[in-house]
MDAnalysis code that builds the backbone (N, CA, C; Angstrom):
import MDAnalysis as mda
import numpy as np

u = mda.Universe.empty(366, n_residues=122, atom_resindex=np.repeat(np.arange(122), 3), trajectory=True)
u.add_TopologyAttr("name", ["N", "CA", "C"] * 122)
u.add_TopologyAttr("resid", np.arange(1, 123))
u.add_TopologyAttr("resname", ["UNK", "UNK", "UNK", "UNK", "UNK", "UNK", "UNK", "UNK", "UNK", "UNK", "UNK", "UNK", "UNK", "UNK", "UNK", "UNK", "UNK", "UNK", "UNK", "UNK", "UNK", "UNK", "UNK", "UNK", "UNK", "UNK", "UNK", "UNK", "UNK", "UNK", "UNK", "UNK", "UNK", "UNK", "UNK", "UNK", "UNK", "UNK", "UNK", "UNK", "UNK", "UNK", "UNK", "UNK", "UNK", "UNK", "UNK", "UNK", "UNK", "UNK", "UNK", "UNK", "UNK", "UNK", "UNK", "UNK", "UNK", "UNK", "UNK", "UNK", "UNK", "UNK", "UNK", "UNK", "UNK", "UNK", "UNK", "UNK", "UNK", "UNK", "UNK", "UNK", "UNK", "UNK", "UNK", "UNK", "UNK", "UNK", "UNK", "UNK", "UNK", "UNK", "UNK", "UNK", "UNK", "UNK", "UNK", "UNK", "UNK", "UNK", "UNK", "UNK", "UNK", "UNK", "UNK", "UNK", "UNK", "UNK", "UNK", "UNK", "UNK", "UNK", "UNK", "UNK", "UNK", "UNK", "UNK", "UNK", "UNK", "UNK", "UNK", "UNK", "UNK", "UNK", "UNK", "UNK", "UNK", "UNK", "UNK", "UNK", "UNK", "UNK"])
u.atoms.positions = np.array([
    [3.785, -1.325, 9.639],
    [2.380, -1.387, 9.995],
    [1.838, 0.028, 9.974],
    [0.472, 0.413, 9.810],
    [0.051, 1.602, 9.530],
    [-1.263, 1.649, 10.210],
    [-1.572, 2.654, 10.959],
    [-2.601, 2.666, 11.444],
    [-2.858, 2.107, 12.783],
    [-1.913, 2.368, 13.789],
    [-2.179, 1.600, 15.010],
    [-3.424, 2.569, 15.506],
    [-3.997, 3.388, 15.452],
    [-5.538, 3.600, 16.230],
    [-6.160, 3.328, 15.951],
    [-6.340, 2.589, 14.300],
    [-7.775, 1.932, 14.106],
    [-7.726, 0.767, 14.099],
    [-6.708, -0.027, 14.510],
    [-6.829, -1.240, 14.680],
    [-6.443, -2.358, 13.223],
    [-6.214, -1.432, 12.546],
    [-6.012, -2.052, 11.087],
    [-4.844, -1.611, 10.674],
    [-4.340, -2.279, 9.617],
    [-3.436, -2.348, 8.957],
    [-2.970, -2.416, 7.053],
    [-2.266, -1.801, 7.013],
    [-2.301, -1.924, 5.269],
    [-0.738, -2.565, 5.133],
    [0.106, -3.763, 4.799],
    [1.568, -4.350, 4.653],
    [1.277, -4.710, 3.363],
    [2.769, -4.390, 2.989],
    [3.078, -4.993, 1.660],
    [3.785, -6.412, 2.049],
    [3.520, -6.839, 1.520],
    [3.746, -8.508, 1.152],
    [5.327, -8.681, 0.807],
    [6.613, -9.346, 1.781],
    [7.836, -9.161, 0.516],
    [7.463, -10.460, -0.372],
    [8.338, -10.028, -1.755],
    [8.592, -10.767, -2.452],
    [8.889, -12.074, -2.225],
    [8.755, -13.385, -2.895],
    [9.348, -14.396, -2.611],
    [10.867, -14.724, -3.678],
    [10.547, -15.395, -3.851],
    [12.061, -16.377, -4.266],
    [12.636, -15.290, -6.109],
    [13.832, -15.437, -5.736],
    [14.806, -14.255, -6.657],
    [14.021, -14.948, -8.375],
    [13.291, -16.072, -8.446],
    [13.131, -16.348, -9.625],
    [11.553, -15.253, -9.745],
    [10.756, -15.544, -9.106],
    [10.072, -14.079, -9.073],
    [10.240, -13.107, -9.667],
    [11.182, -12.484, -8.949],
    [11.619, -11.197, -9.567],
    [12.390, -10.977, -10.429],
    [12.839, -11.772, -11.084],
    [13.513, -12.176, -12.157],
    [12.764, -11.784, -13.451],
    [11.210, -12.435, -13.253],
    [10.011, -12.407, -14.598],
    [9.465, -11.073, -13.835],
    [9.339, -10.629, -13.075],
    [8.498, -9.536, -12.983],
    [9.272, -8.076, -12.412],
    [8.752, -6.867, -13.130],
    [9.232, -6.033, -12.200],
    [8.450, -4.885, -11.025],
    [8.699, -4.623, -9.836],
    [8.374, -3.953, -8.925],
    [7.750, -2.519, -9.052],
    [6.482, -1.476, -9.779],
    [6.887, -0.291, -9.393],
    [7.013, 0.571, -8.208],
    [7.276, 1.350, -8.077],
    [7.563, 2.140, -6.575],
    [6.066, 2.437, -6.148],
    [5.462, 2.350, -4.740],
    [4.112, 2.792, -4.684],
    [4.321, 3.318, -3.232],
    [3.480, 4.364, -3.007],
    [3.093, 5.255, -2.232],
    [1.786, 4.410, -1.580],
    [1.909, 4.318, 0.391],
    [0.531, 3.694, 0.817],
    [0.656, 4.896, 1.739],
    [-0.504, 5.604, 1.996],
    [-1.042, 6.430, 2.910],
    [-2.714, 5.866, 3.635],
    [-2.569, 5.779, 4.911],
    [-4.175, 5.531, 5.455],
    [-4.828, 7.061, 5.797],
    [-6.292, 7.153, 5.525],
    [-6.949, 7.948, 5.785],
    [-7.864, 8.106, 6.294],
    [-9.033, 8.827, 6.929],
    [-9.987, 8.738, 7.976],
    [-10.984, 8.033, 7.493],
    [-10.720, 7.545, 6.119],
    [-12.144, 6.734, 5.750],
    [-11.217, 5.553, 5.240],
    [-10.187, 5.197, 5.327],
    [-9.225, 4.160, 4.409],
    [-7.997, 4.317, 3.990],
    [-7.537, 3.615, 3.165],
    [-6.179, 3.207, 2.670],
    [-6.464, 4.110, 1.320],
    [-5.182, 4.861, 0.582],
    [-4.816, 5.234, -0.456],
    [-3.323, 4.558, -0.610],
    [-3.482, 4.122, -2.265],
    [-2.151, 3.442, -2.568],
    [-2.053, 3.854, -3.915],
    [-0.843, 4.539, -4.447],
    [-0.586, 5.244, -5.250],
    [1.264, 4.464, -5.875],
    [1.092, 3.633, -7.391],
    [1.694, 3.225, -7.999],
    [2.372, 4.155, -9.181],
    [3.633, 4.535, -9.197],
    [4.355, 4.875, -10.396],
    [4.145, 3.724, -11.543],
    [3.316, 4.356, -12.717],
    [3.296, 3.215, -14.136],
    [3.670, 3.737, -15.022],
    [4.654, 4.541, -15.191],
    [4.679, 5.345, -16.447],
    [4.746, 4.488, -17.859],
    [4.430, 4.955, -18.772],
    [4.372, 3.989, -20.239],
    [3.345, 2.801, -19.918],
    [2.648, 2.957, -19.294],
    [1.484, 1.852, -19.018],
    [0.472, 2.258, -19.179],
    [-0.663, 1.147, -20.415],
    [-1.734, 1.820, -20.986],
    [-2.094, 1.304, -20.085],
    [-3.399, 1.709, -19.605],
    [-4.836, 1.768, -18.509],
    [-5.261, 0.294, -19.212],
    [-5.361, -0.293, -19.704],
    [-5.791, -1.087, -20.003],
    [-5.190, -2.603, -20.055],
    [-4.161, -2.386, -19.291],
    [-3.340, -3.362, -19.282],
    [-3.101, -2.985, -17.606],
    [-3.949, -2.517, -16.890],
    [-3.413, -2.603, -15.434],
    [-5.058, -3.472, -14.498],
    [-4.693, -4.299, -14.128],
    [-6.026, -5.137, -13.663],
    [-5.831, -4.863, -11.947],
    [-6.784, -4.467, -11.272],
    [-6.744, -3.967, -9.832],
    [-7.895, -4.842, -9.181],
    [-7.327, -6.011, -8.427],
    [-8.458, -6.842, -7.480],
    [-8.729, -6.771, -6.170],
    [-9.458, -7.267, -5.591],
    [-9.757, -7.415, -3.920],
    [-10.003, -8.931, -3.649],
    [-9.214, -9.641, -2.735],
    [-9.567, -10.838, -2.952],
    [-9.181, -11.027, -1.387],
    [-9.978, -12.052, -0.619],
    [-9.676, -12.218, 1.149],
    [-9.517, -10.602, 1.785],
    [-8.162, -11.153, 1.898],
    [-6.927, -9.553, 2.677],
    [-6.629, -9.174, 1.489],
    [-6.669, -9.401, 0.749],
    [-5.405, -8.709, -0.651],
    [-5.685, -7.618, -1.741],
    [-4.957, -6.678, -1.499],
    [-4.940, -5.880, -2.728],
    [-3.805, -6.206, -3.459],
    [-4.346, -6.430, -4.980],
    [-3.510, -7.436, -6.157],
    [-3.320, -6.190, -6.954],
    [-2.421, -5.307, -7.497],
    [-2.146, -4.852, -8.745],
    [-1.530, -5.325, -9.457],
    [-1.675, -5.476, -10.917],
    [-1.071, -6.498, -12.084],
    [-1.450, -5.533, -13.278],
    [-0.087, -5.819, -13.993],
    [-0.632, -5.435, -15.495],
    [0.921, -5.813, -15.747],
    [1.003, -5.018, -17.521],
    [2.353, -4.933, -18.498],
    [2.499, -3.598, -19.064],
    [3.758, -3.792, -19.379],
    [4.386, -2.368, -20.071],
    [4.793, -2.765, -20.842],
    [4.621, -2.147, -22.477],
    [5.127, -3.038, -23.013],
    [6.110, -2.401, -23.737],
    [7.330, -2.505, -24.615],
    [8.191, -1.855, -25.727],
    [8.053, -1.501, -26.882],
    [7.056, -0.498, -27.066],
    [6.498, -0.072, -27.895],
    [7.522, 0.121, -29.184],
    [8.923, 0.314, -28.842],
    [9.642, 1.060, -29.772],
    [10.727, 0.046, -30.455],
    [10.456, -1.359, -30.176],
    [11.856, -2.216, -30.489],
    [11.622, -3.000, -31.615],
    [10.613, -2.724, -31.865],
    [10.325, -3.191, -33.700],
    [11.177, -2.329, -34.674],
    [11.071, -1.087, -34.134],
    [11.706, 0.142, -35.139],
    [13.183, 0.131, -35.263],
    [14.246, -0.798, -34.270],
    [15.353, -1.111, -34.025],
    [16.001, -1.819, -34.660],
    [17.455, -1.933, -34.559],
    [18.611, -2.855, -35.504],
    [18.629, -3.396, -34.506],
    [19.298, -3.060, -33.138],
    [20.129, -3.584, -31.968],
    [19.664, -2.524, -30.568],
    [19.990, -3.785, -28.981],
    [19.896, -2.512, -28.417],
    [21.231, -2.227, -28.052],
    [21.615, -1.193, -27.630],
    [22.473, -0.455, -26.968],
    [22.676, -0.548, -25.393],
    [21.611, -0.119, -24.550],
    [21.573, -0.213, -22.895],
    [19.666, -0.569, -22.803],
    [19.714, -0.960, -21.918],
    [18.195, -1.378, -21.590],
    [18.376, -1.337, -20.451],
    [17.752, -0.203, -19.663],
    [17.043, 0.581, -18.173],
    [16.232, 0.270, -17.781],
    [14.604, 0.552, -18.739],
    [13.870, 0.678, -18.240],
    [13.686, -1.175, -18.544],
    [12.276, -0.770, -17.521],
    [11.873, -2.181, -16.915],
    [10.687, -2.989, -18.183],
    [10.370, -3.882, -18.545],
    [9.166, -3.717, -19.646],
    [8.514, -5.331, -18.740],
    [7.894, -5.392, -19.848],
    [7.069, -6.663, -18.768],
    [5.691, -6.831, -18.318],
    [6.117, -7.975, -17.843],
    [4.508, -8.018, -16.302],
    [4.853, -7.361, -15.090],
    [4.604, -6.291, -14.475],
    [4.481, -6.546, -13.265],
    [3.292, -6.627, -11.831],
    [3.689, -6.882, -10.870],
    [2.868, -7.161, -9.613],
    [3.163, -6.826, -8.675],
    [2.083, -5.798, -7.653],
    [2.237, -5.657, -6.283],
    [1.053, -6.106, -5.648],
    [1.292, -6.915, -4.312],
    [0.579, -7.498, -3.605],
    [0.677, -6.497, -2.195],
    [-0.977, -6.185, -1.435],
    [-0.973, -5.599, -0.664],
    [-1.795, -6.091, 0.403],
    [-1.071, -6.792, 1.425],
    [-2.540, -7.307, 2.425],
    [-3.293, -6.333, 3.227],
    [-4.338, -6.226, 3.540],
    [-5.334, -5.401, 4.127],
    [-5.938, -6.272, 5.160],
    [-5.806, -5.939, 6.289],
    [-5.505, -7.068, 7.642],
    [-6.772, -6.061, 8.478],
    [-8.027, -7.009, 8.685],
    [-9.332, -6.111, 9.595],
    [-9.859, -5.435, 8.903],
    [-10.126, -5.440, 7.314],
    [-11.348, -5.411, 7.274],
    [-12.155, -5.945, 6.170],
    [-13.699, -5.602, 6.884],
    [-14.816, -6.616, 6.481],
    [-15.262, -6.608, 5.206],
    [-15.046, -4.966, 4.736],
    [-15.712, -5.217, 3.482],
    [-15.266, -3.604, 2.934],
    [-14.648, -3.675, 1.595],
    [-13.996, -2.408, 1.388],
    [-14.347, -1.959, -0.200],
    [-14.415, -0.658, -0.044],
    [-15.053, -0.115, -1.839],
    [-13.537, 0.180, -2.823],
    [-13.416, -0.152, -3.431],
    [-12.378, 0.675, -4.406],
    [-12.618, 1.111, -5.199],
    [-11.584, 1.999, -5.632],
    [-12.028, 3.220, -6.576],
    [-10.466, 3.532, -7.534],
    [-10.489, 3.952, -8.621],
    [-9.356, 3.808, -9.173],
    [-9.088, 5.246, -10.204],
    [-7.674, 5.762, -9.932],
    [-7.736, 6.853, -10.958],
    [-6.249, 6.829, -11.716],
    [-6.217, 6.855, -12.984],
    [-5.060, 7.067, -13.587],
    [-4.861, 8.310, -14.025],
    [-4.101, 8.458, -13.925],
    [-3.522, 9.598, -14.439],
    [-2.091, 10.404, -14.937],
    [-1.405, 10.849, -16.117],
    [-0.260, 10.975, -15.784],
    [1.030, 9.773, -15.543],
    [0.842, 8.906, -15.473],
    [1.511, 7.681, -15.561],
    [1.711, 7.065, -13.851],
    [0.664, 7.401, -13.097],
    [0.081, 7.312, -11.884],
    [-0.729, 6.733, -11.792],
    [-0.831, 5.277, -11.064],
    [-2.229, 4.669, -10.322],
    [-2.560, 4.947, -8.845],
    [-3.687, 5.173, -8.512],
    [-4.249, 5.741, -7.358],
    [-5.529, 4.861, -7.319],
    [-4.957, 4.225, -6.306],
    [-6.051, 3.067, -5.788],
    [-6.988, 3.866, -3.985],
    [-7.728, 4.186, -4.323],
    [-8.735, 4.590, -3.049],
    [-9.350, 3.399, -2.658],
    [-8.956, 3.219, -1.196],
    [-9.400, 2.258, -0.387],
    [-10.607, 2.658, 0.956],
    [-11.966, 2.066, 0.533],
    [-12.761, 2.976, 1.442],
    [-13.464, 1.199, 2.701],
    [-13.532, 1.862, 3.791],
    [-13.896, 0.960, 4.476],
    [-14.828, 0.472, 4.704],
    [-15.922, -0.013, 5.134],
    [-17.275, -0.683, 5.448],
    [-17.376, 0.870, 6.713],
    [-16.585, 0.365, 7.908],
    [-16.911, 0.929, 8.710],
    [-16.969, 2.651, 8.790],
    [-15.951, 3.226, 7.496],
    [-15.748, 4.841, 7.741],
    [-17.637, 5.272, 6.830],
    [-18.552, 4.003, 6.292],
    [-19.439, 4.614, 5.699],
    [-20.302, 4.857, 6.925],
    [-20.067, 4.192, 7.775],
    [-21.234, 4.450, 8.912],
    [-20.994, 5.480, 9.283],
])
């Protein structure tokens, strides 16, 4: 939980059932609250901007997009496969409040979701 003086909260959601995560993969994200809101900051590296969709829906902050394998057309066979390719999804509930601005910056293979509150505009 984050933010016990303002009364609010920013939780990540766990995952449900292993078939889930099976089709999708997880990136690592950074949540920090701040005097006006929530900042949430996603590792996407190899992810075009245009394939990352960022919603607000009830409580929920939804990040979604794909990465895709740009390079396996050019291939005979693979060898080892690490990295992750795919859809993936992080779900973030936002618990108290009424009405919130977002703002979005990529950069660097970094998403940075700015979370601003109703109440820090007053």
């Amino acid at each position: 939980m984050f933010g016990h003086s303002t009364g609010r909260h920013l939780a990540q959601l766990a995952w449900g059932s292993a078939e889930l995560q099976r089709h999708f993969w997880m990136p690592a994200a950074d949540v920090y609250e701040t005097q006006t809101g929530f900042i949430v900051k996603l590792e996407l590296a190899g992810v075009r901007p245009q394939d990352i969709s960022v919603s607000v829906s009830g409580d929920f902050l939804r990040i979604r997009g794909r990465r895709r394998d740009w390079i396996v057309e050019e291939t005979r066979c693979c060898r080892s496969l690490e990295i992750c390719y795919e859809q993936f999804e992080r779900l973030f509930e936002l618990t108290g409040l009424e009405q919130c601005d977002v703002t979005t910056e990529y950069r660097d293979g970094m998403l940075v979701v700015k979370i601003s509150t109703q109440e820090s505009a007053t």
